[in-house]
N, C-alpha and C positions, 0 to 999 in steps of 0.2 A: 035559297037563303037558309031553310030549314035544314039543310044537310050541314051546311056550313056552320052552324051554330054546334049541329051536335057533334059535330067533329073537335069542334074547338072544348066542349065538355070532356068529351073521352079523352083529350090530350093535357088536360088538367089533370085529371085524375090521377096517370097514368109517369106523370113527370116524375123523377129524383131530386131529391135534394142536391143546392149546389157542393155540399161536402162530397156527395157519394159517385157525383159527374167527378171531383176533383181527382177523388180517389181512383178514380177506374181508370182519368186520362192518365194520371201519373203510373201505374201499372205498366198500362200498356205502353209509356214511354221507357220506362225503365225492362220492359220485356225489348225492346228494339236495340236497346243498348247493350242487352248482353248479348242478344243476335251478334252488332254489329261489333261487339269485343272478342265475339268466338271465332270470326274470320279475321281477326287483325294480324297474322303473319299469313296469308294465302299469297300475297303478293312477293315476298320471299321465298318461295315451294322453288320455283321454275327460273331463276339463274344460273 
């Protein structure tokens, strides 16, 4: 129980704000989107 507790301390601690979680998910969405904008003619190479 005693680990358990302190685990849940250092996970307190240790959190971000939910702006900075927002900011990071939207990054790395918009990092996927240019991924997936920079292969948008692969499928046209090979006809």
């Amino acid at each position: 129980m005693h680990a358990a507790l302190l685990a849940a301390e250092s996970a307190e601690a240790t959190t971000l704000p939910p702006a900075v979680v927002g900011v990071v998910a939207f990054g790395i969405l918009v990092a996927l989107l240019l991924v997936t904008y920079a292969f948008r003619s692969t499928g046209h190479r090979n006809q």
